[in-house]
N, C-alpha and C positions, 0 to 999 in steps of 0.2 A: 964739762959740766954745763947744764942750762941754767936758767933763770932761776933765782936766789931771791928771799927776803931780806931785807936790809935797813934797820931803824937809823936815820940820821935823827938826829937831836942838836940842839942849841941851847944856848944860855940865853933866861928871857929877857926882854926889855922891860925896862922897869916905866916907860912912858905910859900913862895911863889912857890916853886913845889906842891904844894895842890893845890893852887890857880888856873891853867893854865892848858892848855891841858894835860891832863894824868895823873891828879892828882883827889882828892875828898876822900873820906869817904866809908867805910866798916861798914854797921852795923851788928852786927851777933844775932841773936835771938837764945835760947837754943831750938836745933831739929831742925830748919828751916835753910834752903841755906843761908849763908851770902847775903844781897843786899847792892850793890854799887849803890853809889850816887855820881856818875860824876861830875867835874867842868864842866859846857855846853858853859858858855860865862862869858861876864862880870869883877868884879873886884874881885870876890871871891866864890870857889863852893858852894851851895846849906847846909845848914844846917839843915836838917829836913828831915822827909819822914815819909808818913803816910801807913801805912799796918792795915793790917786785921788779927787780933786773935783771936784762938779760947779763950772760957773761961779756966781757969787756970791761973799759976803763970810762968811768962818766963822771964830769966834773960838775959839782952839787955848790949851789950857791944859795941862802937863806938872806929875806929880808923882811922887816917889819911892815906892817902898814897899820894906817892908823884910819877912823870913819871919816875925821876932815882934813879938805887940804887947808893949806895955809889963807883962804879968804875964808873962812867958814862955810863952806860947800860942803855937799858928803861925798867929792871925789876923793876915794882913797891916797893917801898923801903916803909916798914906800920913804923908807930909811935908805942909806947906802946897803949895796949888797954885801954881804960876808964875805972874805976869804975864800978863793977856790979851792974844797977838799977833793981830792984825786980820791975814788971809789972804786977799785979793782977785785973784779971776780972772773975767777977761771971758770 
C-alpha cells in the first residue's frame, strides 16, 4: 500500500498560553519537519491534524507551546513531549 491519511489527536492543555494567540501544539513525526498546529480563534487551540504517510512505522510525539517563555519573552516556552505513539501502515 502507499501513502495513507492519518488524524492523530490529543487531549488538550488546559494552560491558558496554549489556548491564545501564540500558543498550540508541535507534532513531531520521526524524519518529517515538526508541524505546528496554531491556536487560530476561539476558546481553545485545535487538537488534531490529519497528514499523509508514507507506509512504514513513525513514531509521533505532541507537545504544547505556549506565546512566552518563562522571563516574559514571546519565545515559545514547549511542555514536555507526549508519550511515543508507534503509527504503522502497510
Amino acid at each position: 500500500m502507499g501513502p495513507a491519511a492519518v488524524t492523530i489527536a490529543w487531549a488538550p492543555s488546559r494552560e491558558a498560553s496554549v489556548n491564545r494567540p501564540g500558543g498550540g501544539y508541535e507534532v513531531a513525526i520521526g524524519g518529517l519537519e515538526p508541524i505546528d498546529v496554531p491556536y487560530a480563534s476561539g476558546t481553545a487551540a485545535p487538537t488534531s491534524t490529519t497528514v499523509t504517510l508514507p507506509s512504514g512505522t513513525h513514531a509521533v510525539t505532541v507537545r504544547a507551546y505556549g506565546a512566552l517563555d518563562a522571563t516574559g519573552g514571546t519565545t515559545r516556552t514547549f511542555s514536555a513531549a507526549s508519550q511515543v505513539l508507534a503509527v504503522r501502515l502497510k
